[in-house]
N, C-alpha and C positions, 0 to 999 in steps of 0.2 A: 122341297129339298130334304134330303136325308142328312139332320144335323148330327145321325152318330156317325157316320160313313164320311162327313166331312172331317172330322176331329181328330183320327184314328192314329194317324203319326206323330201326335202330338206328343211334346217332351212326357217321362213320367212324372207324375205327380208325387208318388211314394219316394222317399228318398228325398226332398227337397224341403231345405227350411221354411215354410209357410210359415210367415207373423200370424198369430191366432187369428180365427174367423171371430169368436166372442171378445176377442181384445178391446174392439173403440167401444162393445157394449161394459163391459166392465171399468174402464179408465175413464170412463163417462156418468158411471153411475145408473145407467140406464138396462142394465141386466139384472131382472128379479128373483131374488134369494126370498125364502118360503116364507118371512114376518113381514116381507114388503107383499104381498099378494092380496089387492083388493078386494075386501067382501065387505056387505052390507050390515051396517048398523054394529058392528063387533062387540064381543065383551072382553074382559080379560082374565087373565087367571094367576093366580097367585099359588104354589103348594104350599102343604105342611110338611115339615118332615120331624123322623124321629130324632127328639136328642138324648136317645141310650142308643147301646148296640147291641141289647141281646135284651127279651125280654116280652111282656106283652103289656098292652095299653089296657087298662081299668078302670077309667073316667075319660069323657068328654064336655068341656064346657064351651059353646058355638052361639050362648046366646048374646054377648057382646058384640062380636060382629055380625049375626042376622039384622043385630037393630041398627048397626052401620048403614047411615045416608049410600046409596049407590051397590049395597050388597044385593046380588041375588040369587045366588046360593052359596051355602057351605056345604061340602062334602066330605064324609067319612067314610068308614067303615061299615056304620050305621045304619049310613043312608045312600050310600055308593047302589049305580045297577049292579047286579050280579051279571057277572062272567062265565065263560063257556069254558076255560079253560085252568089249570092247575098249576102250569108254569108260575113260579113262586116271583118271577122279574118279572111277569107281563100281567100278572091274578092281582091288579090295585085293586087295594080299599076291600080285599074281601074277606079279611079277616083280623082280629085284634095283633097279631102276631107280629113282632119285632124283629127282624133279622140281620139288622146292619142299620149304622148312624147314619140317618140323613135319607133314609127310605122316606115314599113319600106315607103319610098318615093323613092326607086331607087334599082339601083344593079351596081357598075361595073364589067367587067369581064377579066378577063388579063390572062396574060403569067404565072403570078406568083403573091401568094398573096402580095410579096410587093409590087407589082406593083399595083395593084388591092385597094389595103388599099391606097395608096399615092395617086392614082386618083383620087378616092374617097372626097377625103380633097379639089380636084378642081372644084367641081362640086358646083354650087353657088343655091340657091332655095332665092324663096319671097316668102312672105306670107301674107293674111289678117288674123289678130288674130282676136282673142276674149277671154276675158279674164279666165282663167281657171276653174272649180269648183271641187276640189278634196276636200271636208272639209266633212267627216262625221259625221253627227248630228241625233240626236233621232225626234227633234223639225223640221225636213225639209217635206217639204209643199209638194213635188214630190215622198213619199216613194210610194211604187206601191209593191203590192201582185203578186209576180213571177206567168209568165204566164208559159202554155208547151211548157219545155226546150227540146223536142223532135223537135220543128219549126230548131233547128240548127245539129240534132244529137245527141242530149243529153238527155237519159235520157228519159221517157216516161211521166212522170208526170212535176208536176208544181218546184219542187225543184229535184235536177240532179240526185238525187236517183231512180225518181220515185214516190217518195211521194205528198202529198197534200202537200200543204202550210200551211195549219191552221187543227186543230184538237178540239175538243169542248167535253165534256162528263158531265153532268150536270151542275150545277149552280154554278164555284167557286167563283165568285163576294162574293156572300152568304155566300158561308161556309169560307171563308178567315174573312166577318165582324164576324163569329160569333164562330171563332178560339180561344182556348185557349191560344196557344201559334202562334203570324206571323212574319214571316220573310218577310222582302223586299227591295231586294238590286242588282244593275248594278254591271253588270261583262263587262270587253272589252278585246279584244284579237285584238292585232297588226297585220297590214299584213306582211305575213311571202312568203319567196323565195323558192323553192322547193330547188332550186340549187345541183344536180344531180354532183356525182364524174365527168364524160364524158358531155361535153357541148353538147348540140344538133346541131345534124350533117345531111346533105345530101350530098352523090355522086350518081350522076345519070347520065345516058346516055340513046340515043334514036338509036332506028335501026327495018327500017324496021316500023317506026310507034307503034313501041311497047316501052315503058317507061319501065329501070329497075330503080331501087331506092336503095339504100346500106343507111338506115336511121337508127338513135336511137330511136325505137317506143317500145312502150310496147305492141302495138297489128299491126302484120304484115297484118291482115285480114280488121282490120278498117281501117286501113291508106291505105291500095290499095282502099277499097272504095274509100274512101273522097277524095284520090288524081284524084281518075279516075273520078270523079263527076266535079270537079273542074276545071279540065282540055277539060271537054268534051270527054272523053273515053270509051269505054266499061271497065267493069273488066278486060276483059280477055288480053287486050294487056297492062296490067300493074303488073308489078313483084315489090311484096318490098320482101330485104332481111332483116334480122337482128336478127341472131342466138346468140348475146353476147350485151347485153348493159349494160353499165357503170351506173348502177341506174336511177331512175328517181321520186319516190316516187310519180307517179301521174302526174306528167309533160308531159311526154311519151305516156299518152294513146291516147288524140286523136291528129292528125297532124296540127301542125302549119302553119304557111306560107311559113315558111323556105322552107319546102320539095317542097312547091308550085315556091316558084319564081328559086328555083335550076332548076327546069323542064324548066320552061318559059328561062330561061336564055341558057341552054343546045340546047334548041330548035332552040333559036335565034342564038347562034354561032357554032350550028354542030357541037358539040364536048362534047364529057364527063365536067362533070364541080361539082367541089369539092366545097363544104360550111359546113361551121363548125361557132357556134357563137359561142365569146367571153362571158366570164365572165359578163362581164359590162350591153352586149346586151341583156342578158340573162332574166336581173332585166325588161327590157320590152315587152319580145315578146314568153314567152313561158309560162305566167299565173303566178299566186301564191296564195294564199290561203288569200281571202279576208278579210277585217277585220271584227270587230263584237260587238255590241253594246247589251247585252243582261240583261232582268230584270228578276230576277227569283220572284218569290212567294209562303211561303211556309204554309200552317197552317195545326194546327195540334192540337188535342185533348189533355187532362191534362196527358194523359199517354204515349204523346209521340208518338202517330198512326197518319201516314198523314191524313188530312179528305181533303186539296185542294191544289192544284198545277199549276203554272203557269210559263209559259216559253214564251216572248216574244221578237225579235228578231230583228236588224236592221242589216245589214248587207253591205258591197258594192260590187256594180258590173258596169258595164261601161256602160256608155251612150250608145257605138255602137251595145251592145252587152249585154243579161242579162243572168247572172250566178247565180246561189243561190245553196248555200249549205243547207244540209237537218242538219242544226245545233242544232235545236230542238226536233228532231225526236227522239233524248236519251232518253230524258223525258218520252216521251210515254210510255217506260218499263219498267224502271229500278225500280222504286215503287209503290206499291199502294196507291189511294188513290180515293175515289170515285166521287169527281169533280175535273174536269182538263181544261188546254185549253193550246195549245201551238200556236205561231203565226210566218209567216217569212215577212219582210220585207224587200224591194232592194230599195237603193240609188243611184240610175244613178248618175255617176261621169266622167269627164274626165278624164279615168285612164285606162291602157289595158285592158284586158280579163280576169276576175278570172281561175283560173281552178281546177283539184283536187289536193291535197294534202294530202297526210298519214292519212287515216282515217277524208276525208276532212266533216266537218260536226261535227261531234262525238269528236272531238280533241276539235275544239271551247268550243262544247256544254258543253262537261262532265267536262272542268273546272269551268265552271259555275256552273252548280247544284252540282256538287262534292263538290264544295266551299260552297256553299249555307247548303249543307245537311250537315257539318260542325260545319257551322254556327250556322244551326239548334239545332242539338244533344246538343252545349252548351248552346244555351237560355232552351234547354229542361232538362237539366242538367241531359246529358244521355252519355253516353260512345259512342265514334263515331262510333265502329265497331257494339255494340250493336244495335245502333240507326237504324242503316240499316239494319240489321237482322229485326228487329220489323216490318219493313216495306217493307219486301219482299213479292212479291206477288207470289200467288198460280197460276196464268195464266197470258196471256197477259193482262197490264190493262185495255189497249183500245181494241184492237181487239177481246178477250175473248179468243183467241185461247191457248190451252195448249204448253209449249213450248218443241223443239224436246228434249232438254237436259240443264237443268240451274243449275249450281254447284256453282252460286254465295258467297252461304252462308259458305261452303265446303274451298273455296278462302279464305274468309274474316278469318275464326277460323283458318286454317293455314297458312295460312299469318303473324298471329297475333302472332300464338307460335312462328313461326320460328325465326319472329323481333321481340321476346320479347315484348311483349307488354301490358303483366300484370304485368311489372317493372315501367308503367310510369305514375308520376304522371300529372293528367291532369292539374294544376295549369299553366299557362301562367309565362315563365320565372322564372320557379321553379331550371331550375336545368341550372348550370355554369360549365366551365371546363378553369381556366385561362381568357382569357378575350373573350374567345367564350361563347355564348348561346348557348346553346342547345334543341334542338324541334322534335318533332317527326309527321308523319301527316299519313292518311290514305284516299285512295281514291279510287269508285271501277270502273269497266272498262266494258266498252261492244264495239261490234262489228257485223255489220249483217253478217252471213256466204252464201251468196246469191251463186244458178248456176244459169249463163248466157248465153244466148242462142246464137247458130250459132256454135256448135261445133263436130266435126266428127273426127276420127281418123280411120287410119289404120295402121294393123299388119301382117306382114306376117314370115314364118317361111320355111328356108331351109332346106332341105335333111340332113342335117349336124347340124340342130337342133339352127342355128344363127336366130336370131330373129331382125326385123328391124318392130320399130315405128316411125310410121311419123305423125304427126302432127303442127301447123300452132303458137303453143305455145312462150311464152317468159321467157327468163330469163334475170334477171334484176340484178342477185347476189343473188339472194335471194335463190338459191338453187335447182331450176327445172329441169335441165337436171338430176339431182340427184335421186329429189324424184319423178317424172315421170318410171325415167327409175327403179326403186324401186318398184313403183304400179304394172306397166307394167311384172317384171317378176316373182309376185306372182300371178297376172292374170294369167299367159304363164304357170306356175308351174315349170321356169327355172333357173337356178343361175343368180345373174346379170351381169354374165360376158358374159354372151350370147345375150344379148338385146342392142343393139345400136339404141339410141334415134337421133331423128333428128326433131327442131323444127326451128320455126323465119324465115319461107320462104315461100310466099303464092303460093308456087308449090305444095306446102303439104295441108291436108285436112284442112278446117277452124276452125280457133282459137280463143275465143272470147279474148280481152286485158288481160293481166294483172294491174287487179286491184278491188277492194269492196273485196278484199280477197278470190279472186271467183275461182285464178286459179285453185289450184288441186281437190278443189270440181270438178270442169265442165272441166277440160281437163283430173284429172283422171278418172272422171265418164267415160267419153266418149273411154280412153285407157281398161278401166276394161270392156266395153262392148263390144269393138271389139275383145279384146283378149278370151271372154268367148264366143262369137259365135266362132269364130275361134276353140277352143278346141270341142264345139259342133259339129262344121263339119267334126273335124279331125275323131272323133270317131264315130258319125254315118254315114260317107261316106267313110272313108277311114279306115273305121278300126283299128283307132289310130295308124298309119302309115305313115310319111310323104311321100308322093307323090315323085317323079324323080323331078318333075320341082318346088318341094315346094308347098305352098298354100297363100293365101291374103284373107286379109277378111276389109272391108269398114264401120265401123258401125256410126253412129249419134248418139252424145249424148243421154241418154235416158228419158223417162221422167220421174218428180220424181213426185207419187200422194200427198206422201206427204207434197211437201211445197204449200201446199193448208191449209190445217190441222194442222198444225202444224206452231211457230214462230220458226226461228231459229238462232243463235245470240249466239259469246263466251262471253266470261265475264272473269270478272276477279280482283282481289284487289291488289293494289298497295300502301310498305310504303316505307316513306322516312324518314332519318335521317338527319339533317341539322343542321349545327355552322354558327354563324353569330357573326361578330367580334362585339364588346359592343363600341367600340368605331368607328369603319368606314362603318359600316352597310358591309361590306365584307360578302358574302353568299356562303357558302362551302357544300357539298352534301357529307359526306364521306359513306353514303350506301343509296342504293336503292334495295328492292325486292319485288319483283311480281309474286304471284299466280294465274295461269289462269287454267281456262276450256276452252280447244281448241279441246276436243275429242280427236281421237287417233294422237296420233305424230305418221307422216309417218316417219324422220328422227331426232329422239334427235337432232342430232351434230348442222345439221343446222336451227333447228326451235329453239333452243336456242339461236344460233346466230341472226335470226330476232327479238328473243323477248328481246334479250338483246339493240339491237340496236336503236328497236321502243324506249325503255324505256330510252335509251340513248338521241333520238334524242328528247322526250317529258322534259326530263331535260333541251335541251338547247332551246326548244320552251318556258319552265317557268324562266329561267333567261336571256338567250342571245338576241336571236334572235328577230327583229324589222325591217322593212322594214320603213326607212321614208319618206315622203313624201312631197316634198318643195310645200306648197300651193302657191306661187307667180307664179311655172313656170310647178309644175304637174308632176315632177319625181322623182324617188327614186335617194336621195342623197350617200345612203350608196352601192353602188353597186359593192362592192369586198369585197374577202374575207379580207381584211385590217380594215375596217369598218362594213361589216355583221357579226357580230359574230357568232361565233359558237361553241359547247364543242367542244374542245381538248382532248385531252391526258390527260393534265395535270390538267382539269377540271371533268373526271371522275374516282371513287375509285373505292369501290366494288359495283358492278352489280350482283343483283342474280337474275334467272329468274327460275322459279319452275312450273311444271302442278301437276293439279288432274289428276291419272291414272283412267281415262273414254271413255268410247267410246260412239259417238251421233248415236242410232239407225234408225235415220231419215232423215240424212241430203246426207248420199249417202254410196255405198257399201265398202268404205272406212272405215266408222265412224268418219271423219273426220272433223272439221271444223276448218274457217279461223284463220290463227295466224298473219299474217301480219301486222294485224292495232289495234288489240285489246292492242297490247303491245304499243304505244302511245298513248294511253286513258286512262285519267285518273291523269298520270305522273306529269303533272303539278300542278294539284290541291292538289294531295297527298304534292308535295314539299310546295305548297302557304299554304295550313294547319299547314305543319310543321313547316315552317316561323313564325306562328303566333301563335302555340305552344311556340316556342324556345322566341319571343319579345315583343308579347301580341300586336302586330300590324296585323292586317287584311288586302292584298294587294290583292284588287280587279280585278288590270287593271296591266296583263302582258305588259313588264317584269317584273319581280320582280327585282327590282336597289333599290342600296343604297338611290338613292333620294328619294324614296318610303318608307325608313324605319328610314333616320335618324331626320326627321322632327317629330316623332312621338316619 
């Protein structure tokens, strides 16, 4: 019997809310995250890290814990393998050199991690300091225009997108002196912790000169690079696994050191050997979304038409190491206007390694100009949703390119009905409810929907009509085993209870990370093309007949011509409703909704669950969330969830998260584009708008805290 020929009318799979395939294995406990990964006989490991932030080590004293009952190694600098490579976040132990608090400067390794942590505490370092400089400033004499962040693996251009650093399109100096109406005002955004449900984890073991890895990565494919790079390896004798991670929001994607010094450490004691960081460790050694110092500029003609725009940007990144987020790069799109210039600037600090974070770049940005454009609509004395409609543009504004699908406008007017938004009056602290304010804000969102290269899949199909995909993919929670195995068996033309997905193991064909919202673009792309050759062969070589032994088919992503031609990018408008107590500046959020263009939803169920989430986590980016930073000694002080804040429970009401029923003709045979990160864009600035609706106070520099509102 021909079980694909049978199937063929079958309702579509894409587009339908499927309850997660990993659901009963997670709600069960029975789905394994990378510290739960069986091996034999384990050790454990404990680091050391620095407690200066600048500076170099000049003593080592390790002989307390070598004589520790169950120690069996201590590792330094010392006595560390040497490394192949120079990267100064991935080069442990290779050298005395100090570059940020809480770098690792050791490992012990034990019986058991108590053992391992209590040795740990015996191990004595000296140091020659130097005094720290984590203070960012607009006015510092050392800012430096980001070079290519490809020199580390990041990234092909000068900002980690890929992008230019600066962008220029006539004269705005000019057209701002000769503006009707100018805006011109600093936004800052705090640095924030990625802090991921699952800490970041390695257990690895050696055999044979081959390296496996049981890690929390978001790309299985990059991290056997870097690690095998690191190590001095071929690819080929190095396995990572990691089919289930516990979040990572950008944390995750490329390998830290951790995974680095587990190997070293493994190596050195001939034994499997388990590491998992702490909470606390976490605030230093796996990135966080740098902070951000930015001036917008805004003018604009008597009728309310942008005529110039500027986005200039300071930003931090570490001394050892330079990071730059493409935080300006919003700007470029989102409206017209025919002189422009946007700019990025890095501050070398003594401070770890930036890295990405949820829409890293575009989260900063688009509170800024979201606030700005705000700002604007009311010096223009223009309705805020309107104001942005006026100034939507017919094509890219800087590239010229027409865009593959932009339903921004679509957003913004139902957006607008749904939250009621021809009920409010625009007056500042117009309307009361007891002794809450009340305020309303709007803000719009974008996101690039990029495919990323390095990606192949294969499909094969039994006698019996079982289908098995394999690919090198990740899922983060976010919903991939799901809508993979969803793509995959409307490709096949099978039900999906026929298609058994299998990704997160670089045994499988290559996957590029998880993350710039790229996955199901570029790993469904790559499943929809091996499963339509496959159906190609079945029928003109076999007759449309499975074969005795089944068939396989190996395909590489394909190429798209048109993201040549085409920009492509979701969008999206986000309101907020906000009470703020009249007397303790108290800031309550009792609804948030958000209209996006994301193209076709592969799965309602769970991409409303990301977009509710983003929108969730952009609420506690504009009130909670702060990463501090003691300038005397260069660490973050708040470094657990007791002191990082974060929404709760009990900090979020109603969430609505709404799309335009559209499909993007361009972006891939899906019609899909990314949902991921668009839904934390925006967030913030819609609530800081409605703050300033609700108290007639304007709070430039996240968080948005009472201290910010009751002095005014």
């Amino acid at each position: 019997m021909n079980e694909v020929r049978e199937v063929r009318q079958r309702p579509r799979a894409v587009g339908a809310p499927l309850r997660r395939i990993d659901g009963a294995l997670k709600v069960t406990g029975t789905a394994t995250y990378a510290y739960e990964w069986p091996v034999e006989h384990p050790a454990y490991l404990h680091p050391l890290q620095a407690t200066i932030a600048a500076g170099r080590i000049t003593g080592v004293d390790t002989a307390a814990a070598e004589a520790e009952p169950g120690v069996l190694a201590v590792l330094t600098h010392l006595t560390a393998p040497r490394l192949t490579v120079t990267d100064p976040e991935l080069a442990v132990l290779q050298s005395d050199e100090v570059a940020w608090r809480g770098q690792f400067t050791g490992a012990v390794v034990a019986e058991t991690p108590e053992t391992a942590r209590y040795a740990a505490g015996l191990v004595r370092f000296t140091y020659e300091r130097r005094p720290p400089d984590v203070a960012l400033r607009e006015d510092r004499d050392d800012l430096y225009k980001p070079v290519d962040a490809a020199q580390f693996g990041r990234g092909g251009g000068e900002l980690q997108d890929g992008s230019p650093a600066d962008s220029r399109l006539g004269d705005a100096d000019t057209a701002l002196a000769a503006a009707h109406t100018v805006l011109d005002a600093t936004y800052t955004t705090p640095m924030y912790h990625n802090n991921p449900m699952e800490p970041h984890t390695a257990v690895v073991t050696w055999s044979d000169g081959r390296l496996l890895v049981y890690c929390s990565t978001q790309g299985a494919t990059m991290s056997r690079g870097l690690i095998a790079a690191t190590l001095g390896l071929e690819r080929g004798r190095v396995r990572v696994v990691s089919p289930h991670v516990g979040g990572g929001f950008g944390s995750k994607v490329y390998p830290h050191a951790y995974a680095v010094l587990a190997a070293m450490a493994s190596r050195t004691v001939r034994r499997p050997v388990k590491f998992t960081l702490t909470r606390q460790q976490m605030f230093a050694l796996v990135g966080f979304r740098p902070a951000s110092i930015q001036r917008i500029r805004l003018g604009s003609d008597a009728d309310g038409r942008l005529t110039a725009v500027t986005h200039d940007v300071v930003e931090q990144t570490a001394r050892a190491k330079g990071y730059a987020d493409q935080t300006a790069v919003c700007t470029r799109l989102m409206y017209a206007a025919p002189h422009r210039r946007t700019t990025h600037r890095l501050a070398p600090l003594d401070i770890p390694v930036p890295t990405i974070m949820r829409a890293p770049g575009e989260a900063q940005g688009m509170f800024a100009l979201e606030s700005a454009m705000d700002e604007m609509a009311i010096a223009c004395g223009m309705d805020p949703v309107e104001f942005r409609i006026r100034n939507e543009p017919d094509v890219h504004p800087e590239s010229g390119l027409p865009f593959s699908s932009r339903h921004l406008v679509a957003c913004l007017r139902e957006g607008a009905r749904r939250a009621g938004w021809e009920r409010r009056d625009p007056t500042p602290r117009a309307r009361r409810v007891g002794r809450w304010l009340v305020g309303t804000g709007v803000a719009a969102s974008t996101y690039p929907s990029p495919r990323l290269p390095g990606n192949a899949a294969t499909v094969r199909i039994g006698r019996d009509g079982h289908c098995t995909v394999l690919i090198a993919a990740a899922d983060l929670g976010t919903g991939t085993w799901t809508a993979l195995t969803q793509i995959a068996a409307d490709a096949l033309g099978v039900p999906v209870e026929r298609v058994e997905l299998r990704i997160g193991d670089t045994t499988l064909p290559n996957a590029s990370p998880a993350g710039f919202s790229s996955g199901i673009n570029s790993w469904g792309s790559s499943i929809a093309e091996a499963a339509s050759r496959l159906r190609r062969l079945l029928v003109t070589e076999h007759g449309d007949v499975v074969p005795p032994d089944g068939l396989e088919v190996t395909a590489e992503m394909p190429a798209n011509p048109d993201a040549e031609r085409y920009a492509m990018h979701s969008f999206g408008a986000q309101f907020a409703e906000v009470r703020v107590d009249a007397d303790t500046g108290e800031i309550r959020v009792p609804r948030l909704l958000g209209m996006f263009d994301v193209g076709r939803v592969i799965n309602p169920r769970t991409a409303r669950s990301q977009l509710l989430g983003g929108m969730t986590q952009g609420m506690s980016m504009a009130l909670y969330e702060h990463s501090v930073l003691d300038p005397r000694f260069g660490h973050v002080v708040n470094q657990d969830f007791a002191q990082y804040h974060i929404a709760a429970n009990a900090d979020v009401h109603a969430v609505e998260a709404h799309w335009v029923d559209e499909t993007d003709p361009h972006t891939n045979v899906m019609g899909a584009k990314g949902l991921g990160e668009v839904c934390i864009v925006g967030t913030a600035a819609a609530i800081a708008n409605a703050v300033h609706h609700a108290t007639g106070v304007r709070v430039r520099d996240l968080p948005i805290t009472l201290d910010k509102l009751l002095p005014a």
